[in-house]
C-alpha positions, -999 to 999 in steps of 0.1 A, spaced: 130 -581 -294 111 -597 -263 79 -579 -254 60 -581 -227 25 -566 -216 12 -561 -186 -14 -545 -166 -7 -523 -136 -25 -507 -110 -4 -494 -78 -11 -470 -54 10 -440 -46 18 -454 -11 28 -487 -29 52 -467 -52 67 -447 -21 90 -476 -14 109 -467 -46 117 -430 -35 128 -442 -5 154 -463 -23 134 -496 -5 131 -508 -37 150 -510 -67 127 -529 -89 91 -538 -100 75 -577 -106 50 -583 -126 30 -615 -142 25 -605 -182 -2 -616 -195 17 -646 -215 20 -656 -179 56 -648 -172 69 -634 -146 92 -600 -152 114 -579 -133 125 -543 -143 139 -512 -129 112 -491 -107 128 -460 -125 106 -470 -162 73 -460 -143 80 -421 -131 72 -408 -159 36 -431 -158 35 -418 -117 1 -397 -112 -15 -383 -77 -34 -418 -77 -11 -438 -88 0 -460 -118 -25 -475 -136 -31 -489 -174 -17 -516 -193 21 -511 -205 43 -529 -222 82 -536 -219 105 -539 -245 139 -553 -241 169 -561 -267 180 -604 -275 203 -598 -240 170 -585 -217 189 -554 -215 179 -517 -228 143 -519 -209 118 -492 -225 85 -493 -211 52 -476 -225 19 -472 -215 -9 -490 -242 -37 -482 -224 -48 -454 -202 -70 -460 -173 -105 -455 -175 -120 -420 -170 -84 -403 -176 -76 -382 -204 -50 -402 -237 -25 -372 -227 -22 -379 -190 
Protein backbone atom coordinates (compact mmCIF):
# COMPACT_ATOMS: atom_id res chain seq x y z
CA UNK A 1 0.00 0.00 0.00
CA UNK A 2 1.58 3.60 -1.00
CA UNK A 3 2.22 5.71 2.08
CA UNK A 4 2.89 8.99 2.35
CA UNK A 5 3.93 11.46 5.25
CA UNK A 6 3.66 14.69 5.53
CA UNK A 7 3.70 17.66 7.68
CA UNK A 8 0.92 20.22 7.90
CA UNK A 9 0.38 23.34 9.38
CA UNK A 10 -2.81 25.52 8.03
CA UNK A 11 -4.69 28.09 9.51
CA UNK A 12 -8.37 27.99 10.11
CA UNK A 13 -8.79 30.86 7.50
CA UNK A 14 -6.71 28.71 5.12
CA UNK A 15 -9.13 25.70 5.66
CA UNK A 16 -12.29 28.05 5.20
CA UNK A 17 -12.02 27.69 1.49
CA UNK A 18 -13.10 23.94 1.97
CA UNK A 19 -16.46 24.77 3.74
CA UNK A 20 -17.18 27.10 1.27
CA UNK A 21 -16.90 24.30 -1.30
CA UNK A 22 -13.85 26.58 -2.93
CA UNK A 23 -11.93 23.77 -2.66
CA UNK A 24 -12.21 20.29 -3.10
CA UNK A 25 -8.82 19.14 -2.38
CA UNK A 26 -5.53 19.51 -0.41
CA UNK A 27 -1.59 19.41 -1.99
CA UNK A 28 1.04 18.63 -0.30
CA UNK A 29 5.09 17.84 -0.82
CA UNK A 30 5.79 14.42 1.41
CA UNK A 31 8.66 14.22 2.78
CA UNK A 32 10.04 11.54 0.02
CA UNK A 33 9.55 14.68 -1.99
CA UNK A 34 6.37 13.96 -3.88
CA UNK A 35 3.88 15.80 -4.53
CA UNK A 36 0.12 14.48 -3.31
CA UNK A 37 -3.29 15.39 -3.76
CA UNK A 38 -6.24 14.21 -1.60
CA UNK A 39 -9.74 14.98 -0.70
CA UNK A 40 -9.99 18.15 1.86
CA UNK A 41 -12.72 16.03 3.60
CA UNK A 42 -9.59 13.47 5.41
CA UNK A 43 -8.56 16.57 7.61
CA UNK A 44 -12.04 17.51 9.61
CA UNK A 45 -11.69 15.39 11.93
CA UNK A 46 -7.78 16.78 12.46
CA UNK A 47 -9.64 20.61 12.31
CA UNK A 48 -8.99 22.57 15.76
CA UNK A 49 -9.78 26.41 16.70
CA UNK A 50 -6.17 27.09 15.36
CA UNK A 51 -5.98 25.02 12.78
CA UNK A 52 -4.36 21.80 11.45
CA UNK A 53 -1.17 21.07 12.50
CA UNK A 54 1.19 17.80 13.03
CA UNK A 55 2.71 15.38 10.78
CA UNK A 56 0.14 12.76 9.11
CA UNK A 57 0.33 10.23 6.93
CA UNK A 58 -1.85 8.99 3.90
CA UNK A 59 -2.57 5.70 3.07
CA UNK A 60 -3.92 4.67 -0.19
CA UNK A 61 -4.66 1.06 -1.90
CA UNK A 62 -2.24 -0.34 -5.40
CA UNK A 63 -5.13 1.98 -7.49
CA UNK A 64 -4.38 5.43 -5.16
CA UNK A 65 -7.93 4.97 -4.19
CA UNK A 66 -9.41 4.35 -0.54
CA UNK A 67 -7.34 7.48 1.03
CA UNK A 68 -7.21 7.18 4.98
CA UNK A 69 -5.31 9.74 6.56
CA UNK A 70 -3.89 9.82 10.25
CA UNK A 71 -2.26 12.13 12.38
CA UNK A 72 1.60 10.62 13.60
CA UNK A 73 2.42 13.51 15.39
CA UNK A 74 0.64 16.06 17.48
CA UNK A 75 1.75 19.50 17.49
CA UNK A 76 3.82 20.79 20.15
CA UNK A 77 2.23 21.96 23.44
CA UNK A 78 -1.21 20.05 22.60
CA UNK A 79 -2.45 17.23 24.46
CA UNK A 80 -1.95 13.11 22.35
CA UNK A 81 -5.89 13.12 22.66
CA UNK A 82 -6.59 16.35 20.86
Amino acid sequence: MPRFEFDLDLSPEEFLAWYRGEARSVRVRSHQGLVVEFPARLLQPYLRPEGIRGRFVLTCDAQFRNARLDRLHPPLGTAPGL
